[in-house]
C-alpha positions in Angstrom: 78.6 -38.2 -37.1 74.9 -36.7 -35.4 77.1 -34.7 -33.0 79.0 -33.0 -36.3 75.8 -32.3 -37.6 73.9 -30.7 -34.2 73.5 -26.9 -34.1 74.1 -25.0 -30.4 71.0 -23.7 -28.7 72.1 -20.1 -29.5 72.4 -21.0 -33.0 68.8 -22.9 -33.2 67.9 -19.7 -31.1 69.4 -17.0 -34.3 67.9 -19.7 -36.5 64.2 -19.3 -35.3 65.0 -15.6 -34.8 66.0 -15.1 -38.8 63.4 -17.3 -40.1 61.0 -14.9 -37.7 62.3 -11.4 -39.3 62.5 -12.7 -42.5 58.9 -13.9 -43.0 57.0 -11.1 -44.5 53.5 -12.7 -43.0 55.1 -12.6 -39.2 55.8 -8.6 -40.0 52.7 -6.0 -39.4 49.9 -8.3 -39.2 46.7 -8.1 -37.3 46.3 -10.4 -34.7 43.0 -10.8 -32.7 43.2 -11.6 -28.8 42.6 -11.7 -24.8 44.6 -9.2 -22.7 45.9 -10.5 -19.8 49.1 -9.1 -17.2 48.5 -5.8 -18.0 50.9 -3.6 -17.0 53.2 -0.6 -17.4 56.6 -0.4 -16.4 59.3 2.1 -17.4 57.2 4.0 -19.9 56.3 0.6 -21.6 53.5 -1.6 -22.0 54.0 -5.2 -21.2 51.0 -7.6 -21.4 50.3 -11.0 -22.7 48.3 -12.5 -25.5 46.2 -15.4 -24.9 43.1 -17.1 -26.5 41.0 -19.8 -25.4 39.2 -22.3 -26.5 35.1 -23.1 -26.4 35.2 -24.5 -22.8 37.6 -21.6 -21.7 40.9 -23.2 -21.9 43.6 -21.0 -23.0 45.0 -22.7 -26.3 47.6 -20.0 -27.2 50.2 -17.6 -25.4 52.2 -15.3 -26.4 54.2 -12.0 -24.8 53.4 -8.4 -26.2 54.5 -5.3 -25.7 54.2 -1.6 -26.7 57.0 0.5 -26.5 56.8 4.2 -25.4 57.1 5.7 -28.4 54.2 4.7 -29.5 52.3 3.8 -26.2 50.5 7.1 -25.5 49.2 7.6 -29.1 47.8 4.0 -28.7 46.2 4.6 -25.5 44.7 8.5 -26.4 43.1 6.6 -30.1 42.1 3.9 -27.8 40.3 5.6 -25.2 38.8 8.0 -27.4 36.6 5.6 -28.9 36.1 3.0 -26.3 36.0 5.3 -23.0 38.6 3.0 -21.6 42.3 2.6 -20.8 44.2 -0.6 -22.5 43.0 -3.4 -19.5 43.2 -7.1 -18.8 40.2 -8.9 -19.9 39.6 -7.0 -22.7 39.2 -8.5 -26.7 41.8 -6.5 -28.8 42.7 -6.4 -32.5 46.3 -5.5 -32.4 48.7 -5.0 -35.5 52.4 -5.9 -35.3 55.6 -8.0 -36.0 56.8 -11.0 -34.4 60.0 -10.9 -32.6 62.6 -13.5 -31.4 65.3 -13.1 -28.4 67.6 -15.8 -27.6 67.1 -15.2 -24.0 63.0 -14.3 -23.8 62.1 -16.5 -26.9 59.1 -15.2 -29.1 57.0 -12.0 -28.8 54.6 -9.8 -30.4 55.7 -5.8 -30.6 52.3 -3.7 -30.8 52.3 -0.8 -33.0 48.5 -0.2 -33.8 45.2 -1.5 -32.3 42.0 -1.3 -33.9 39.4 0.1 -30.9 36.1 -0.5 -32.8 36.8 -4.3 -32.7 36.9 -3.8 -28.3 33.9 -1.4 -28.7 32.3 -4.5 -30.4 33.1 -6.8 -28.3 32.3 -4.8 -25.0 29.0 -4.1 -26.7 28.2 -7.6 -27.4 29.1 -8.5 -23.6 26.7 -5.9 -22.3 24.2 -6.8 -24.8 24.4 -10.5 -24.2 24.1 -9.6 -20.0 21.3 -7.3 -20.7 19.4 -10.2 -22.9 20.3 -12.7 -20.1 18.4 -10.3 -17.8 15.4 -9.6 -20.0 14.8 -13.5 -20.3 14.7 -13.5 -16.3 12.7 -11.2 -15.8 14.9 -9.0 -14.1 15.8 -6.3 -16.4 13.1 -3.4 -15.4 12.7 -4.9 -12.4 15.2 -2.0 -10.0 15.0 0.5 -12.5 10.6 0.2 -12.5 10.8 0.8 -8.6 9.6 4.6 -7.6 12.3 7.1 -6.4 11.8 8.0 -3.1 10.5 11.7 -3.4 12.1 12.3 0.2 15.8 10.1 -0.1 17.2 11.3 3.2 18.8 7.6 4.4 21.1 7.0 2.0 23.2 3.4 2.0 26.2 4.0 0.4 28.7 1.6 -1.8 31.9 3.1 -2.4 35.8 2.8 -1.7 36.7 4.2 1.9 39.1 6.8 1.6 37.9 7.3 -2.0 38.1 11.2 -3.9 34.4 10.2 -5.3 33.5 9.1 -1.8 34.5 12.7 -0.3 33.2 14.9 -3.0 30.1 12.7 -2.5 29.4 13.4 1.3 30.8 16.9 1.1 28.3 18.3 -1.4 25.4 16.6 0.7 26.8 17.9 3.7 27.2 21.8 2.6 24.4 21.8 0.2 22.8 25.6 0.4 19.6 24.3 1.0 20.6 22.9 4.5 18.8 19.9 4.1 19.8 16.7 6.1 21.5 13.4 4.6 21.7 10.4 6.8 24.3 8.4 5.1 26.4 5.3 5.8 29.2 3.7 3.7 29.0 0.4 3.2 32.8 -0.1 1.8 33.1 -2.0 -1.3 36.6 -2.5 -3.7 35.3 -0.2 -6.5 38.1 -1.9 -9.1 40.1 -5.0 -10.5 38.6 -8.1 -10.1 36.9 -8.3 -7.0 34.8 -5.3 -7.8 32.0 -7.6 -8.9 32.0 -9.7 -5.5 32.8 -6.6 -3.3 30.0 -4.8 -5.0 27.3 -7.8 -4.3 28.5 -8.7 -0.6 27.7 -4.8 0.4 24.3 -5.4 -1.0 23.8 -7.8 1.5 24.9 -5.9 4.4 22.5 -3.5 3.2 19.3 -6.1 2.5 19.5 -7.0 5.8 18.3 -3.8 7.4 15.8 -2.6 4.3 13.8 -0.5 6.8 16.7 1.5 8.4 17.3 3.0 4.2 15.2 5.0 1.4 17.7 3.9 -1.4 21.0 2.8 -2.4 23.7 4.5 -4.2 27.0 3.2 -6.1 29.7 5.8 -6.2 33.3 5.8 -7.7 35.0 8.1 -8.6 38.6 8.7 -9.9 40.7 6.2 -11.1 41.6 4.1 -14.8 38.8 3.4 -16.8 39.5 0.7 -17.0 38.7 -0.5 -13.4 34.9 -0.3 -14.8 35.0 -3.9 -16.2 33.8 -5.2 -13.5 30.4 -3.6 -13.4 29.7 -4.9 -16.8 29.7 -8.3 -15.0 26.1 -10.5 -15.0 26.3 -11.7 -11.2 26.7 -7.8 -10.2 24.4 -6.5 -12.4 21.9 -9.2 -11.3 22.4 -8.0 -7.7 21.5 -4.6 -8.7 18.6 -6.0 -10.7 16.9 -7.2 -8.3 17.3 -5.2 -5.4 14.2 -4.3 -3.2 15.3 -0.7 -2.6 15.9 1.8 -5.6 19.6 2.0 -6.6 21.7 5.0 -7.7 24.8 4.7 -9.7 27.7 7.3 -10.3 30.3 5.5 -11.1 32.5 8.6 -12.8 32.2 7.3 -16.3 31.3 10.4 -18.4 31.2 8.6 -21.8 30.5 4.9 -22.1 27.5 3.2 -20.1 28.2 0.4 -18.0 25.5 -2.8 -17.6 24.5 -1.0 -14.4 24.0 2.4 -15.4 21.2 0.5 -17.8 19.7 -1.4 -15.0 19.6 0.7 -11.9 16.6 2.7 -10.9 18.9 6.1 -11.7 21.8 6.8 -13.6 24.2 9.8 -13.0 27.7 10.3 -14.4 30.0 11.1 -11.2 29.2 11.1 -7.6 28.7 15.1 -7.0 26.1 14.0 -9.8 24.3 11.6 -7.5 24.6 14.1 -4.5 22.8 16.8 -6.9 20.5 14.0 -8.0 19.7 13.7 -4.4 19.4 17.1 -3.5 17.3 18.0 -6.4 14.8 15.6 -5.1 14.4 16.8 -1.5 14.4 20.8 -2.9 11.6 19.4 -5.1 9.5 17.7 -2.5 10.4 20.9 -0.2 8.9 23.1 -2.7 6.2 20.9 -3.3 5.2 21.0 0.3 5.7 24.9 0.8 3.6 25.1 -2.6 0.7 22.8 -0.7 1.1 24.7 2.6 0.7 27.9 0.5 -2.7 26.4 -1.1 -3.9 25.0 2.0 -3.3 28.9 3.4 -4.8 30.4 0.5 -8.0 27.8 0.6 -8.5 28.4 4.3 -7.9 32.2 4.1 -10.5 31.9 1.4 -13.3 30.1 3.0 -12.5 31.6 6.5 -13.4 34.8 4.3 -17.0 32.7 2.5 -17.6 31.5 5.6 -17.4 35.4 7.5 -19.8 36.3 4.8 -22.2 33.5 4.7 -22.4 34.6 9.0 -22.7 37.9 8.3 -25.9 37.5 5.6 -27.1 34.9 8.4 -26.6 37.5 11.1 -28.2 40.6 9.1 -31.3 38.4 7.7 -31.6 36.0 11.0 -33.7 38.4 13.0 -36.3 39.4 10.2 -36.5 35.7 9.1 -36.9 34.6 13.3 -39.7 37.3 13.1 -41.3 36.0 9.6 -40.8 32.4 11.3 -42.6 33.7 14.8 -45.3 35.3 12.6 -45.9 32.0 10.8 -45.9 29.8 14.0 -48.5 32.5 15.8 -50.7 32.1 12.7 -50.7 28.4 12.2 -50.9 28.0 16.3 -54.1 30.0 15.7 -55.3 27.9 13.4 -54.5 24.8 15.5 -56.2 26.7 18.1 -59.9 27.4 16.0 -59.5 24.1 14.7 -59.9 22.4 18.0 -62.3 24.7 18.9 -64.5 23.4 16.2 -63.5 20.3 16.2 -64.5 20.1 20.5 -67.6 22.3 19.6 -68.5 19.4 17.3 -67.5 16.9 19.4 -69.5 18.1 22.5 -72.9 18.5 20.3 -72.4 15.0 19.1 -71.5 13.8 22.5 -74.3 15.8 24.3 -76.8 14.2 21.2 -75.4 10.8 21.8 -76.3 11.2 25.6 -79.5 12.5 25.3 -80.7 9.4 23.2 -79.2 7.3 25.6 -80.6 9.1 28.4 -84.1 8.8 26.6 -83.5 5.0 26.0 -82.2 4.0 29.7 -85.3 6.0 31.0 -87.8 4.5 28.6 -85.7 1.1 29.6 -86.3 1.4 33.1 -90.0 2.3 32.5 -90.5 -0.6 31.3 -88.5 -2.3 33.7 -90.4 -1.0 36.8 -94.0 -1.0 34.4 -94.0 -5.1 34.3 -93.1 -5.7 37.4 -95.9 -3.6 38.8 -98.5 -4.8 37.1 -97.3 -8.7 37.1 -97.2 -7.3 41.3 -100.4 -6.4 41.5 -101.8 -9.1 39.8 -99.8 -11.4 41.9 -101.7 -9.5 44.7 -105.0 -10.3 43.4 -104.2 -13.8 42.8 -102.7 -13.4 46.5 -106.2 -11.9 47.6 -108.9 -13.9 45.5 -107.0 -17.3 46.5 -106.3 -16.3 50.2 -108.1 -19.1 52.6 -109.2 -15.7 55.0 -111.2 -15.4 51.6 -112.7 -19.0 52.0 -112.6 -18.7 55.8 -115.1 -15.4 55.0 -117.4 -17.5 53.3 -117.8 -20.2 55.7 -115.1 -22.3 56.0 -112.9 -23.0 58.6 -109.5 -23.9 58.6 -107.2 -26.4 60.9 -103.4 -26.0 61.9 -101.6 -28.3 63.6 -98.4 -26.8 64.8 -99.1 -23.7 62.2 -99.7 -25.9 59.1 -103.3 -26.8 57.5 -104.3 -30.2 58.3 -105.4 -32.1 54.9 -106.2 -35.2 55.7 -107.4 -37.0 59.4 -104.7 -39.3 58.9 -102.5 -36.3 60.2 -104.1 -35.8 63.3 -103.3 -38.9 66.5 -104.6 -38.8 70.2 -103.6 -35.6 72.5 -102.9 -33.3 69.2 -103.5 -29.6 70.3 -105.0 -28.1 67.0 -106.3 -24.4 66.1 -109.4 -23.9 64.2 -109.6 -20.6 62.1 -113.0 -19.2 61.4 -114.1 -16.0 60.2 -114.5 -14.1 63.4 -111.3 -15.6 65.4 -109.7 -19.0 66.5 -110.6 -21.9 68.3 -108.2 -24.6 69.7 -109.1 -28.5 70.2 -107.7 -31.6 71.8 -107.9 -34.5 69.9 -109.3 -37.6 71.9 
């Protein structure tokens, strides 16, 4: 009885398929979503539909496509309002009808897209990474550093083998100034996915030599638009961010800005506009020098010339003002000259007065020093005279010396002492018995 009643997979297939066509809310509605598969094959576009949920699960899938007739006039609205090509990764607002095939099951055919919806949601991306940034601190942080004035060592990030790469070192190389670039490429994937991680891992090639460069430059050029999602990544644009060494972007985006071109130190639109960047800036400093040598020339030339003149008045007034100096020096020597003349004159009279009274007083002094003397001499002589015993002797007294000294008392004398007797008229000697 069930097996009477049970419908063939192709009819459960035409089933699904007519209740699809015939559902007037299935047929040109607008549908928001994730792109991802991207591709182009055969003058279509195939992709897929997906959304995900809060955690980043995808919830829903679905197959899409736009056909060719109306692929290019999808892609031209598109990129002439978002700057970019119709990529994976990207938040679309597509309009369209839901299909069913018995053999590929459900699908979504494209036939308008609404770009200011991407151009939203790219804008709140970058915005979110630049406010991410801010609250880090690391917004200003590459873009405040000072541009070399002289950025001959160049480290370079770009595809090898790249038409943006080339064009780059060929304008350096022939620029009609002739000034010398010392560059290295530091090779990088410049698009799809591992852009971001390519990008970062050359930076820290580069941060390991910091001395050996004056700045950094990121260069692409050529290529799908599209291949610039991956600088509006946070991890890369961190990297950038916060890179010692001044960075330079040209990433060959002539409309749109990327994160980086708002967080690097400068911003150009292609790489030939980085290499004129660069060139500019050494043309700049080499005027600036030639303008200082110039003004160094000029302010020696001009005080070489002060300084001629200053010798000149020096050698024209030099011997009148030696002479006026001579004159000056004769006169005040002569001045010296009567002034110790007077001032020995002066001395002399009061040394010869000074020696005078001491002349006068050592003479007056030794006056009285021989004066005394003298008289106390010559009273000495009288005393002498009056008290001498020849006086006594004279006036009738005789005097007795035993062994030449006078005998005072006839305790002195003893038996057989020879003793001489002085008298007035001579000497008489005596034995004592």
């Amino acid at each position: 009885m069930a097996e009477n009643n049970a419908l063939t997979l192709q009819q459960l297939q035409q089933l699904i398929g007519n209740t699809v066509r015939k559902n007037p809310q299935l047929q040109g509605v607008w549908v928001t979503a994730e792109l991802s598969d991207v591709r182009v094959a055969g003058g279509h576009c195939y992709m897929e539909l997906i959304e995900k949920d809060v955690i980043g699960n995808t919830c829903a899938k679905m197959r899409a496509m736009i056909w060719n007739n109306t692929l290019n006039t999808l892609r031209g609205k598109f990129y002439a309002a978002t700057g970019k090509d119709i990529c994976t990764g990207m938040k679309v607002m597509v309009r369209g009808s839901a299909n069913h095939h018995n053999l590929y099951g459900l699908s979504f055919t494209i036939s308008d897209i609404d770009p200011a919806y991407t151009v939203g949601d790219m804008e709140r991306i970058r915005r979110e990474i630049l406010e991410r940034l801010h609250k880090e601190g690391f917004l200003d942080r590459n873009r405040s550093l000072r541009f070399p004035p002289v950025p001959q060592r160049v480290a370079v990030i770009s595809a090898e083998g790249a038409a943006g790469y080339g064009d780059f070192i060929n304008q350096l190389v022939n620029n009609p100034d002739g000034f010398k670039f010392y560059t290295h490429l530091f090779p990088a994937v410049m698009q799809g996915e591992k852009t971001s991680q390519s990008v970062r891992n050359a930076l820290e090639q580069i941060r390991r030599n910091l001395d050996l460069w004056d700045c950094v430059v990121i260069i692409r050029g050529g290529g799908a638009t599209t291949d610039l999602n991956g600088f509006d990544e946070y991890e890369v644009a961190k990297a950038v961010a916060v890179f010692p060494l001044p960075v330079a972007v040209g990433i060959g985006h002539e409309r749109d800005r990327t994160v980086l071109d708002e967080i690097a130190c400068r911003r150009c639109k292609t790489p030939t506009a980085v290499a004129a960047m660069l060139i500019d800036s050494l043309r700049l400093a080499y005027t600036a020098t030639v303008e200082r040598v110039k003004k160094i020339a000029r302010y020696s030339a001009d005080a070489m010339k002060g300084e001629k003149y200053r010798i000149a008045n020096i050698e024209t007034a030099l011997p009148a003002r030696v002479q006026t100096r001579i004159m000056r020096s004769e006169k005040r020597l002569g001045e010296i000259g009567h002034s110790i003349e007077r001032a020995l004159s002066r001395r002399y009279s009061s040394e010869s007065e000074r020696m005078r009274m001491l002349r006068y007083r050592f003479e007056k002094a030794c006056m009285q020093l021989t004066e005394k003397p003298a008289t106390k001499l010559k009273n000495l002589e009288n005393m002498v005279r009056v008290l001498s015993p020849q006086n006594t002797i004279n006036r009738g007294y005789s005097l007795t010396l035993l062994n030449g000294k006078a005998v005072k008392s006839i305790g002195e004398l003893r038996k057989g002492d020879t003793v001489t007797t002085c008298l007035s008229d001579g000497t008489v000697e005596s034995t004592i018995r």
